[in-house]
N, C-alpha and C positions, 0 to 999 in steps of 0.2 A: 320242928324248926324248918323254915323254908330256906332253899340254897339258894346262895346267889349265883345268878347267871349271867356269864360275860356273853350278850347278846353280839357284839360285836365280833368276838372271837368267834365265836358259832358265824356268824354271817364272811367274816374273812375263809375262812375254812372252806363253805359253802361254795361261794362265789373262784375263790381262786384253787379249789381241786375237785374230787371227781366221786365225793362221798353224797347218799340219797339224803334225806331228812332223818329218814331212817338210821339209817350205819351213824348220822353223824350224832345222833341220837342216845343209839345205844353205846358209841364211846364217850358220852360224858353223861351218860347215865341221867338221858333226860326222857321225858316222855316223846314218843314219837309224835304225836298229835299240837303238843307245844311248840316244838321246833314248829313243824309246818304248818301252823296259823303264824308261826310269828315271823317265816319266810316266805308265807303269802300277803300278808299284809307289808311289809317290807320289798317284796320283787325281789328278793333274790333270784330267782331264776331268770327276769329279764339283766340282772346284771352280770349273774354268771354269763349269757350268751353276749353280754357288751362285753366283758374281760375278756372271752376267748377269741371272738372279733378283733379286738386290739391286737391281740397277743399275736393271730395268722398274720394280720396286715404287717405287725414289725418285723416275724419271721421272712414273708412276700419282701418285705424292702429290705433286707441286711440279703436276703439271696441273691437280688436283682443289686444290689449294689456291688457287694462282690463278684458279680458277672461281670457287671460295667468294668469293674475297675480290672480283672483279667484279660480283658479284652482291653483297653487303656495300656495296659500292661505291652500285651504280646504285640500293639500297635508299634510302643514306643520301639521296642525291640527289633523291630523290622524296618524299623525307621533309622536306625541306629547303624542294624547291619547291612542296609539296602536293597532288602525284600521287598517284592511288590506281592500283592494278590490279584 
């Protein structure tokens, strides 16, 4: 009897954490060689490095926002209390 396989769950999995073809393989008890023709021909690997791209750049903007706005902050502050720099 052949299993079914949620290829998508395998390829979410993939793309958004940190397991090989392999590991991700033998926890759902599939062949290793199956997974990784079916996430070479799919590019998983170039989508994992486009997800984790995304993921730095929003980390990079909420850091640099939050600076901004510390800085906005400590401006309004001094503006407030009549601090110069």
């Amino acid at each position: 009897m052949a299993k079914d396989i949620d290829w998508s769950r395998l390829k979410v999995a993939y793309v958004t954490g940190r397991m090989s073809y392999k590991e991700l393989a033998r926890k759902h008890r599939l062949q290793a060689n199956a997974v990784s023709r079916r996430g070479k021909e799919e590019e998983w690997p170039r989508l994992r490095k486009e997800y984790r791209d995304k993921a730095a750049a929003k980390a990079i903007l909420r850091l640099t926002e939050g600076y901004y706005g510390e800085c906005m902050n400590i401006a309004a502050e001094d503006e407030v209390s009549g601090k110069t720099t």
